[in-house]
Every structure is written in C-alpha cells, then in structure tokens.
C-alpha positions, -999 to 999 in steps of 0.1 A, spaced: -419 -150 274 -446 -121 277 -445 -130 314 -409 -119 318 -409 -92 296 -437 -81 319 -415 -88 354 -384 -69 334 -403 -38 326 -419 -38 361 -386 -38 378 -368 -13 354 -399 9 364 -396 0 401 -358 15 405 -365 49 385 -385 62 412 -363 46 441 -334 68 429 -329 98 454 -310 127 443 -309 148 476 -278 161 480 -264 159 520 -250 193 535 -214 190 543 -197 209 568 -193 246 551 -227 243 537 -251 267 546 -275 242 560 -254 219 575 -263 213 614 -300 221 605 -294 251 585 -297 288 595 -324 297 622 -339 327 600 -355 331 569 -348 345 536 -379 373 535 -369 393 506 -357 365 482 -388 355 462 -395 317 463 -375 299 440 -347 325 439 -311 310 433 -284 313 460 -251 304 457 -220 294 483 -186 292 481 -164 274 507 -137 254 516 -130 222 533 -110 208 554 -85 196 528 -86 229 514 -107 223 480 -132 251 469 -166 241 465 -199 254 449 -231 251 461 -264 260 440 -295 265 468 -331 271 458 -349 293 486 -385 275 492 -418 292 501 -410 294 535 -386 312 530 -362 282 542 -331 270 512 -329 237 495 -296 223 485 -299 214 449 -265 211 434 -223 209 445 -193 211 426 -160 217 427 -150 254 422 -127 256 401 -138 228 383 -106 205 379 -89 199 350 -96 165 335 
C-alpha cells in the first residue's frame, strides 16, 4: 500500500513540472516570425508592454509582453479584447 502511495505521489509530482505555459505568437503578435530585429533600450527590464490586434476573423486580441534584460520581449499573456460576454 505505502508502495503505491509512493508511485502515486511520484507521478502527480512528475506532471507539475512537465506543464509548459509558453504562450505561441500568432500572426499580429509582435514576435511572431522571430520577433522584431531591434531592441527595447529605454524600457527597463521587466517593463510591461501591451498589443492590440486583430485577426484574420476579425476578433480583437490583447497581448501582455514582459521586455527581458536584453532588451528582447517575452510573450506572457493573450486574451480576447473585449473580453466576450459569457
């Protein structure tokens, strides 16, 4: 029994940290195609940037970027803009 318990908790553990959040650019993100060739130089690292576009079916979107040391942008959150009535 303590053997199996053992095996559950293990696997439990095993798929928390297999879980991958990264969030894939779409076309109308910022960094989709690679992402722009220059740098953010007077943003501070972890500055917020936000982006607003539309697709090809004509829904708004959000996007939420955090801009990296480097000066580079990391996608970090999308939502629909408005968000939809539920």
């Amino acid at each position: 029994m303590r053997r199996i318990a053992t095996i559950s908790i293990s696997l439990i553990l095993a798929g928390c940290t297999a879980v991958s959040h990264e969030i894939t650019p779409v076309p109308g993100s910022i960094t989709y195609g690679g992402g722009p060739t220059t740098r953010l130089t007077k943003s501070p690292a972890g500055s917020i940037v936000f982006h607003r576009f539309q697709d090809q079916f004509g829904k708004e979107w959000e996007e939420r970027y955090i801009v990296q040391p480097d000066g580079s942008l990391k996608l970090v959150d999308r939502r629909r803009y408005p968000i939809p009535d539920v």
